[in-house]
N, C-alpha and C positions, 0 to 999 in steps of 0.2 A: 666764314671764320677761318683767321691763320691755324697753322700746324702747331703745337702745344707740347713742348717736351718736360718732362717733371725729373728732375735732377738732384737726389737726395744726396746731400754732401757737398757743401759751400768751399770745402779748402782748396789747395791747390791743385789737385787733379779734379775735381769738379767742375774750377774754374779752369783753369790751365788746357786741359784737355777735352773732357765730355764736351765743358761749356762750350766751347771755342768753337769745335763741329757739327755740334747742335744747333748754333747760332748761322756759322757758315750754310748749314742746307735748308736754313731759311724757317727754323722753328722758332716761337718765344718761348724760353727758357727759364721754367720756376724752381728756384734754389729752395729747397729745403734744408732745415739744420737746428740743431736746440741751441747751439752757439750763441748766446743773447748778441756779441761783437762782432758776428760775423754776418748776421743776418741784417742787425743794425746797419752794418757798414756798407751792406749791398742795396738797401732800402734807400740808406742817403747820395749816393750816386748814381748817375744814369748811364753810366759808361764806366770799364776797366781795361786795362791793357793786356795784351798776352804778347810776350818777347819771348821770340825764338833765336836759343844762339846755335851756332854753329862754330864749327874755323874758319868759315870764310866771312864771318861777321855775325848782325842780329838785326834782326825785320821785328815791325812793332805791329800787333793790330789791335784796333778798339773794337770790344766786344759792348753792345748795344741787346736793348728787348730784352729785358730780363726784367723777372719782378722776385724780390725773394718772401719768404712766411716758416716763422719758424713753429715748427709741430708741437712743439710744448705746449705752447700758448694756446695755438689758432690752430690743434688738430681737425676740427668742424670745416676749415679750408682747404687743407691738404687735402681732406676725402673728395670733395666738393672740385678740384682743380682735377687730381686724379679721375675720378666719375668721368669730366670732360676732353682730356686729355689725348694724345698720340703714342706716346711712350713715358715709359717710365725707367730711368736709370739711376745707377748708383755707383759711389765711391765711397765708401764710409767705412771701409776695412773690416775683414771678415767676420770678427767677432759681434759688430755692429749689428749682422741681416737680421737677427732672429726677435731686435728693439725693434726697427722700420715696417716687418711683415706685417705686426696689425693692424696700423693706419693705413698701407696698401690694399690687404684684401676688404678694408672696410669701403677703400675709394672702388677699387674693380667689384664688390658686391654690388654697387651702388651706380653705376655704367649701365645706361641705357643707351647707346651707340651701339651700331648693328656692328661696323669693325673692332676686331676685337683690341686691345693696348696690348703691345711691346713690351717686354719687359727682360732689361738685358741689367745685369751685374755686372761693374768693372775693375773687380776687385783684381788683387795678384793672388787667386788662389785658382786651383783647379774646379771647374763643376761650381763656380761660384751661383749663377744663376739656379743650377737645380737645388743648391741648397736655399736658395730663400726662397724657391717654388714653395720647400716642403713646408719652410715655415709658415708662410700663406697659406697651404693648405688649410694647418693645420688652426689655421684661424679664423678657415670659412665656415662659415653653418652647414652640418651634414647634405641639410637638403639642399643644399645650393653647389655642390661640387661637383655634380653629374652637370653641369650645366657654366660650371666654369670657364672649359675652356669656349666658349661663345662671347666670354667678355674678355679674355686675356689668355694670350702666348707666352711663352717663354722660352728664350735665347739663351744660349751659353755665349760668352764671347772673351775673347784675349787681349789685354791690351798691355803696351809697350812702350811707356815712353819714359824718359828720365827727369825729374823735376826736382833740381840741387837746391843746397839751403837761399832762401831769398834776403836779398839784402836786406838790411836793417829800414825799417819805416816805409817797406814796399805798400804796405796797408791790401787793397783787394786789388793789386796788379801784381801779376805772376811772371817770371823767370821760367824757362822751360828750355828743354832741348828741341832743336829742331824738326831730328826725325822723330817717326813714330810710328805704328802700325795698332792697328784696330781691328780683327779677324772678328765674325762670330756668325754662328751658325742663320743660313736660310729657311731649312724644313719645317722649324716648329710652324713658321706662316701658311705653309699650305696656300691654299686657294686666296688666299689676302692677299700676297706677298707682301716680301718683308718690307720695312721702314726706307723712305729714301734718304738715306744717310751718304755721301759721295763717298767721304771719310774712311770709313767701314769696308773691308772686304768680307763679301759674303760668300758662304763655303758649306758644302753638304758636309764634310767630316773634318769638326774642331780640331780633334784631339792631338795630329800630329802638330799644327801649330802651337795650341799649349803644351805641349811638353817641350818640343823645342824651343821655346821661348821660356821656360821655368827652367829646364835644365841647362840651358847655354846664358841668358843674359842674368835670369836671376841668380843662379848656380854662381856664376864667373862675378858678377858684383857681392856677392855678398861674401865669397870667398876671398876678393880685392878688399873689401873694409875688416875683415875677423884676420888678416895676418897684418895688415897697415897697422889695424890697434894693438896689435899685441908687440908690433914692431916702431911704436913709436910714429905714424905717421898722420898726419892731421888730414889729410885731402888724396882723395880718390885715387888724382892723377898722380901725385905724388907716390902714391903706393905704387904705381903699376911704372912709376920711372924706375923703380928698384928692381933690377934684373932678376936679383931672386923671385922676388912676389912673382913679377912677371910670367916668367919661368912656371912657376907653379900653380900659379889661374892655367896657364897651358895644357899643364900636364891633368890638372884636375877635368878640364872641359875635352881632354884626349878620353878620358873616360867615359861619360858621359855623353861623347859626341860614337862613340861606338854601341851603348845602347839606341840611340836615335833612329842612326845606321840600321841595325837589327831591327827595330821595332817595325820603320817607316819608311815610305816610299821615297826616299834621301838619299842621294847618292856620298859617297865617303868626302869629293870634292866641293860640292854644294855643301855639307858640313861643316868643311874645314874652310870655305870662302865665309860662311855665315860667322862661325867662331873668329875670325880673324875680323871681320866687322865692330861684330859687340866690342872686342876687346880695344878697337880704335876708338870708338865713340865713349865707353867708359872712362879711357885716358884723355879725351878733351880738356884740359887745363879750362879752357871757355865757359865749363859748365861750372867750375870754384863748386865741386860738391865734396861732402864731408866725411868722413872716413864714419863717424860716430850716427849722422844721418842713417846714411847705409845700413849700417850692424845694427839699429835699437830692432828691438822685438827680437828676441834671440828664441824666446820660446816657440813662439810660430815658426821661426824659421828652420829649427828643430823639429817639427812634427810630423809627421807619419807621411803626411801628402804633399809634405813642402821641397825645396829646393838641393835639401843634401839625403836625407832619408830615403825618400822613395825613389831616385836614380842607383843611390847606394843598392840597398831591398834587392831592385830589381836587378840589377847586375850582380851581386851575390847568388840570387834563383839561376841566374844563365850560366854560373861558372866565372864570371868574366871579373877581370879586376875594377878593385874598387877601392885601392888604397888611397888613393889622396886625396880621394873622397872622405876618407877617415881623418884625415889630418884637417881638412877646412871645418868636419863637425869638431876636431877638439878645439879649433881655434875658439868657433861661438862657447864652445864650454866656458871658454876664458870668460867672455864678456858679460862680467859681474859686475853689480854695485855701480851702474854709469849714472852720473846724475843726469836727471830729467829723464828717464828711460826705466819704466817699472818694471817692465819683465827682467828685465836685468838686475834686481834687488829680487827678485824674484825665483830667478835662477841660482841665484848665491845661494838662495835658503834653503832650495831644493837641495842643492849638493851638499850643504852643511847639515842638515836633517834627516837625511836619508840612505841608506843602506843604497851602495854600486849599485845592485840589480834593481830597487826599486824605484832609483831616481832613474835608471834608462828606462823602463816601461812607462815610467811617468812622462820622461820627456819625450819619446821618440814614438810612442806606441807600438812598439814592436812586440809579436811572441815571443817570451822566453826559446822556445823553441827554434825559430828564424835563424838562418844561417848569418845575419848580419848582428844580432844579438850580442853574441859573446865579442865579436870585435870592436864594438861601442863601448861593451859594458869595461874591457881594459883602460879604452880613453875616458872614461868616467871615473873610473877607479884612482887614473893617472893625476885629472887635475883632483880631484877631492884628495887625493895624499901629499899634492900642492897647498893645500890649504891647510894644512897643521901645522 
């Protein structure tokens, strides 16, 4: 029997990515998704394409072996695939993991195979994976959780790649960037070892790569689309032609590339070669990605563990500056009322509802007490006095 990868979340990084390396190391690839059009659309073809561009042009390949099921309908197969399965991933965005947990630990309850299943999260968040461990847990039957880990692992791992708006009537073939990087942890495998994924770099300690990869490419894109929109700019690269912006994704990642520095075994040069990377590859014109893509989800991106907070946090604890850091968080403040983008209708209401201090413990999770506190709660203060 071939290798069996279970790949919850049909969109474009499911497709795009997961798919595409799961397929390359020679797995068959089951798409799950409640999507009724998306699952439909993977069921009626036998093939999709993945186009990687570049500046030096775009390579096409046909992705092949896949079958899709979507859990709404046909949860009794999800369990039933999972049970037999190699690994199990995900893209379905963080707020998703805690819907997916109970049809997972009902498939790994259900695992009689003596190796135990994979199971990595490929979300943009930190500790993604242990947080849908918990949720599993939390879904297994008491007596069966002293004896969980016999049927299933669990991986942290990072991933990295850029996937701009897709053309109009793409249908289930994907637009992507060419490079990419997929770090995640070896030990949880132990005496199994881990997954043969080529794709994947495996590493006894995640953490310096997720953070430099959240505080350098996410940090520096999301900082690139919260001054574009507020400056009038429709496309990625376009923002970052603007010398200003430019300039200040700069100075913003000069920050944050100085906690890096401090935290982790990075030298100042390897840093500052990595930050001058990102901000080439985010400026690809090639990529036609969207200032508004970018920015949507302001509230996550906002939050305690995300991409401006907790770099800020922490370099406020060390003494070390963190102001422009504070400037890319009022930018997302801005980004109110975007159509097709809920948090963003979301955010407006928070500001228009809510007292300074309690819309920044709302959005940011921070203690009142926290040294980074009181200089948010001014740029909260600032756009809500905007809005009168």
């Amino acid at each position: 029997m071939g290798k069996k990868a279970i790949q919850f979340g049909g969109g474009n990084i499911g497709r795009g990515f997961v798919g595409e390396f799961l397929h390359a190391a020679g797995f068959e690839v089951v798409f799950v998704d409640v999507v009724d059009s998306v699952i439909e659309a993977l069921q009626n073809a036998s093939s999709y394409e993945v186009t990687e561009v570049s500046a030096e042009g775009e390579s096409t390949k046909v992705i092949t072996n896949y079958r899709a099921i979507n859990s709404k309908t046909h949860e009794s197969d999800v369990i039933q695939e999972i049970a037999t399965a190699d690994i199990v991933t995900c893209a379905v965005g963080p707020r998703v993991l805690k819907f997916i947990a109970p049809v997972i630990a009902k498939g790994i309850d259900a695992r009689a195979i003596s190796t135990p299943l994979a199971v990595m999260a490929c979300e943009n968040m930190i500790g993604a994976t242990d947080s849908l461990h918990d949720f599993i847990k939390k879904e297994t039957p008491s007596d069966r959780l002293p004896s969980l880990y016999d049927r299933a692992r669990f991986s942290n791992s990072a991933i990295d790649r850029i996937v701009p708006n897709q053309p109009e009537n793409h249908g289930i073939n994907v637009r992507i960037e060419k490079f990419y990087e997929w770090v995640a942890e070896k030990t949880p495998f132990g005496e199994f070892g881990h997954p043969d994924v080529p794709a994947i770099h495996w590493v006894d300690n995640l953490q310096p790569y997720i953070e430099r990869k959240l505080f350098t490419v996410n940090t520096g894109h999301a900082t690139t689309a919260y001054y574009g929109y507020n400056r009038g700019k429709e496309m990625i690269a376009e923002a970052l032609a603007d010398p200003d912006i430019r300039r200040i994704v700069h100075e913003v990642l000069e920050e944050t590339a100085s906690l890096i520095v401090a935290k982790h075994d990075i030298s100042v040069q390897e840093q500052k070669d990595y930050v001058d990377k990102i901000i080439s590859r985010i400026s690809n014109p090639y990529l036609e990605d969207g200032v508004e893509r970018v920015a949507r989800a302001p509230l996550r991106k906002l939050s305690r563990n995300e991409r401006f907070i907790k770099p800020a946090s922490e370099l406020a604890e060390n003494g070390q500056s963190y102001e422009k850091l504070l400037g890319s968080i009022e930018m997302a403040l801005r980004f109110q009322d975007v159509p097709g983008d809920e948090e963003s209708a979301e955010l407006a209401h928070i500001l228009q509802s809510q007292s300074a201090e309690e819309a920044t413990a709302h959005l940011t999770g921070l203690e009142k007490d926290h040294k980074l506190f009181a200089p948010v709660l001014e740029r909260v203060a600032k756009v809500q006095q905007e809005l009168k």
